[in-house]
C-alpha positions as CSV (number, residue, x, y, z in Angstrom):
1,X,73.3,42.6,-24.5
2,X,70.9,45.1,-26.2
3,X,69.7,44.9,-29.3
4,X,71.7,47.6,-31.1
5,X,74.4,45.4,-30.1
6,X,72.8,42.5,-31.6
7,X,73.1,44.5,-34.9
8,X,76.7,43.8,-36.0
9,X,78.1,42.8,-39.2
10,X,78.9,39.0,-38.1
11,X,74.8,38.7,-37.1
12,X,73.9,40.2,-40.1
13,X,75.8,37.7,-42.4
14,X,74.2,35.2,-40.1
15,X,70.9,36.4,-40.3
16,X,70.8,36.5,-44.2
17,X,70.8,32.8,-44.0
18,X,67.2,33.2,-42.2
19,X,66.0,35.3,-45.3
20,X,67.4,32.9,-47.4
21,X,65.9,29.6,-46.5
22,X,62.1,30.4,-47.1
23,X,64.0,31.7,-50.7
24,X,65.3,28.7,-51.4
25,X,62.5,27.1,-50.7
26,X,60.7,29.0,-52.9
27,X,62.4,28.6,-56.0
28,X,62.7,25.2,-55.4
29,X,59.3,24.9,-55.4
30,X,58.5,26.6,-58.5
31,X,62.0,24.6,-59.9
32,X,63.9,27.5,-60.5
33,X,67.4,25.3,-59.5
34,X,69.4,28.1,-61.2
35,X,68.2,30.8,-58.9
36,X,68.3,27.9,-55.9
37,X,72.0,27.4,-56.7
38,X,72.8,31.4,-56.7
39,X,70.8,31.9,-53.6
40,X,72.6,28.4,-51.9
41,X,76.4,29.8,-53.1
42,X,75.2,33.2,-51.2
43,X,74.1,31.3,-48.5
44,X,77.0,29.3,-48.0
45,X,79.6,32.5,-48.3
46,X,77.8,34.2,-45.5
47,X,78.0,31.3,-43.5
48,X,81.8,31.5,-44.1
49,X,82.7,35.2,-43.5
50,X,80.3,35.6,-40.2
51,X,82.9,33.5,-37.9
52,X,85.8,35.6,-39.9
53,X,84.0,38.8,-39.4
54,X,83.3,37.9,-35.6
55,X,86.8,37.6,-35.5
56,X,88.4,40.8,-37.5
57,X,86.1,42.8,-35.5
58,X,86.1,41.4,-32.2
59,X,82.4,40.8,-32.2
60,X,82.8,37.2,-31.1
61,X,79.4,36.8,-28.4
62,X,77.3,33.9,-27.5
63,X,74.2,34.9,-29.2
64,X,76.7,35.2,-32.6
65,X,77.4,31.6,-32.5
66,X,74.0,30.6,-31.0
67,X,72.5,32.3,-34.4
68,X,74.9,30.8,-36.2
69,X,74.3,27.7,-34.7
70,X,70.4,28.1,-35.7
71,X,70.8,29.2,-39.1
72,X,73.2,26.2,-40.0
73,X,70.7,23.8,-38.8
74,X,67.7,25.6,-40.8
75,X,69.8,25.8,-43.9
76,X,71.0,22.2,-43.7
77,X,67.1,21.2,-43.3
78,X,65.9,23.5,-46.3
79,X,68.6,22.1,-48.5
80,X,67.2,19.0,-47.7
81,X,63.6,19.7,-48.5
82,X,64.7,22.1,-51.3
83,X,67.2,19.0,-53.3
84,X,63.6,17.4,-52.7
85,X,62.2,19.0,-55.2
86,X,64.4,19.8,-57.3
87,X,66.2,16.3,-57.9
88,X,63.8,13.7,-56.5
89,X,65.7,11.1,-58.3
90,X,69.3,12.0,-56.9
91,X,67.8,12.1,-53.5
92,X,66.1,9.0,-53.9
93,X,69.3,7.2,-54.9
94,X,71.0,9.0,-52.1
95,X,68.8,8.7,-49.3
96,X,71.0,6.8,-46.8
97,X,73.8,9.8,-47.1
98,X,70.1,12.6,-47.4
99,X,69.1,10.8,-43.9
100,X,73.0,11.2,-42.7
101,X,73.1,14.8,-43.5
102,X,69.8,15.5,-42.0
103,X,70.7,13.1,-39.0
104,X,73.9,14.9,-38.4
105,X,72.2,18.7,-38.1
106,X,69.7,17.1,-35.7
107,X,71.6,15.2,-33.5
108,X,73.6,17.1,-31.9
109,X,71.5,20.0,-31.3
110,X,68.9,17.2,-30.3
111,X,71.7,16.5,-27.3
112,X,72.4,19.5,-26.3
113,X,69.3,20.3,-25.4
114,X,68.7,17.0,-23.7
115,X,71.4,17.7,-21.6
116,X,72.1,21.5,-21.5
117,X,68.1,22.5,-21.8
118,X,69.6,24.8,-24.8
119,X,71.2,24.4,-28.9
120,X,75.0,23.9,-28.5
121,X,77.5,26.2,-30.4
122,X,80.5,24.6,-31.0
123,X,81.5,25.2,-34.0
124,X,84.4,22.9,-34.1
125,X,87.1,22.4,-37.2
126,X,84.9,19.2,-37.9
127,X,81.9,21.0,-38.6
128,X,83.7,23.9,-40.7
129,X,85.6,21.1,-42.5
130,X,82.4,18.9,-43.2
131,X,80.5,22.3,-44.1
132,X,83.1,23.4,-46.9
133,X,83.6,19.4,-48.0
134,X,79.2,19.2,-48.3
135,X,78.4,22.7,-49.4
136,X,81.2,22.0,-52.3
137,X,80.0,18.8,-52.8
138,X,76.5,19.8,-53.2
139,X,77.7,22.1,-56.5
140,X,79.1,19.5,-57.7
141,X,76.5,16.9,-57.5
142,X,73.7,19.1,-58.8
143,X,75.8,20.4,-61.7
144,X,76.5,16.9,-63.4
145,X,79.6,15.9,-61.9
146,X,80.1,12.6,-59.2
147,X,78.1,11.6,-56.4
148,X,80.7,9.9,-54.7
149,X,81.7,13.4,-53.6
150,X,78.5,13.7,-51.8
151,X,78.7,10.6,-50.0
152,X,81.9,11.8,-48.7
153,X,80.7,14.8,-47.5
154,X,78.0,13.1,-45.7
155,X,80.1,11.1,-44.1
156,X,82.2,14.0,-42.6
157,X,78.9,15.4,-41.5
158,X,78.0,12.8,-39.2
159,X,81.6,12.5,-37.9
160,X,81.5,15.9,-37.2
161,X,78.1,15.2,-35.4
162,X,79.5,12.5,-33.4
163,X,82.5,14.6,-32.7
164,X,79.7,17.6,-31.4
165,X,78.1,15.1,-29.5
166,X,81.0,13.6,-27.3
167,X,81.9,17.6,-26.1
168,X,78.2,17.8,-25.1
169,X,78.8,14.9,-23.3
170,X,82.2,15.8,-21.4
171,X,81.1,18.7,-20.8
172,X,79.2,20.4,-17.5
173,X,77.7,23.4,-19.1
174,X,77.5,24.8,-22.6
175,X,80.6,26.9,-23.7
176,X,80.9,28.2,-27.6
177,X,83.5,27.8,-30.2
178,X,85.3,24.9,-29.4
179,X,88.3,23.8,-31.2
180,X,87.3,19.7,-31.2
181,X,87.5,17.2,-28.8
182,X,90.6,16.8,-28.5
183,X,91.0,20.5,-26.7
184,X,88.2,19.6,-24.7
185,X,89.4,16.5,-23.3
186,X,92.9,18.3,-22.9
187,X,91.5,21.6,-20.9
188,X,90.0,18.6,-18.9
189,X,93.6,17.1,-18.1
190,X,95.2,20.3,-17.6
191,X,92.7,21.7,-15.1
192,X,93.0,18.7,-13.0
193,X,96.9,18.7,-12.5
């Protein structure tokens, strides 16, 4: 693949996310959490539309959801960093479900390159359940409302995470944009009868 068709509307959705995080971290750092909370929502809806504008325009490719892959971990991890600053004393109270979170961006990739030599793109309803539940739950949080919300959220993170981690482990080689488990396990059956 050249680079001009490295250039598509999906990777450049994606690739705002890499703008964003030293952003983010940036007004967090100067405790700007209004601008933080603008740049995080913009964030967030990119991360969104770049799998539905891979899909509308048939720009699906395995360096699309290896960037994606990238930029979700990297904005998980500045998030992390970035709440930090902003609301030490939330995160201190939360730490068990901050360390989940963390835990369930690192893990995974952590095992795919164990085992593959390379990040893993799966991209399974899991994760793009427990990324709308923790990117929703994040708003919330921050804005005054309940924590339990968050702790939910984490939750689904590290399920998600296990969920990632048990296809790395059926599987022989790294394949993108897996459904869940489930299908793997079930392509598994089917090619064997």
């Amino acid at each position: 693949m050249n680079s001009a068709s490295k250039l598509t509307l999906p990777n450049l959705l994606t690739g705002f996310r890499f703008v964003a995080a030293p952003l983010l971290l940036w007004s967090a750092w100067h405790g700007h959490a209004i601008a933080f909370m603008v740049l995080l929502a913009m964030a967030f809806l990119t991360d969104l539309l770049d799998g539905m504008a891979a899909r509308l325009t048939d720009q699906v490719s395995e360096f699309g959801a290896t960037l994606d892959s990238w930029a979700d971990v990297i904005t998980y991890l500045t998030i992390a960093q970035s709440c930090w600053w902003l609301w030490p004393d939330i995160v201190k109270g939360e730490l068990f479900y901050v360390v989940l979170v963390v835990a369930s961006c690192l893990l995974p990739a952590a095992a795919g390159i164990y085992k593959f030599g390379c990040f893993t793109s799966y991209h399974t309803w899991g994760v793009k359940i427990a990324a709308a539940t923790m990117g929703s739950s994040l708003f919330i949080m921050f804005l005054g409302g309940p924590i339990w919300t968050f702790q939910i959220a984490a939750v689904l993170c590290m399920i998600a995470a296990i969920e990632e981690m048990l296809i790395t482990w059926h599987l022989h080689k790294p394949k993108s944009n897996l459904r869940s488990v489930w299908h793997v396990l079930k392509g598994f059956k089917e090619h064997d009868q």
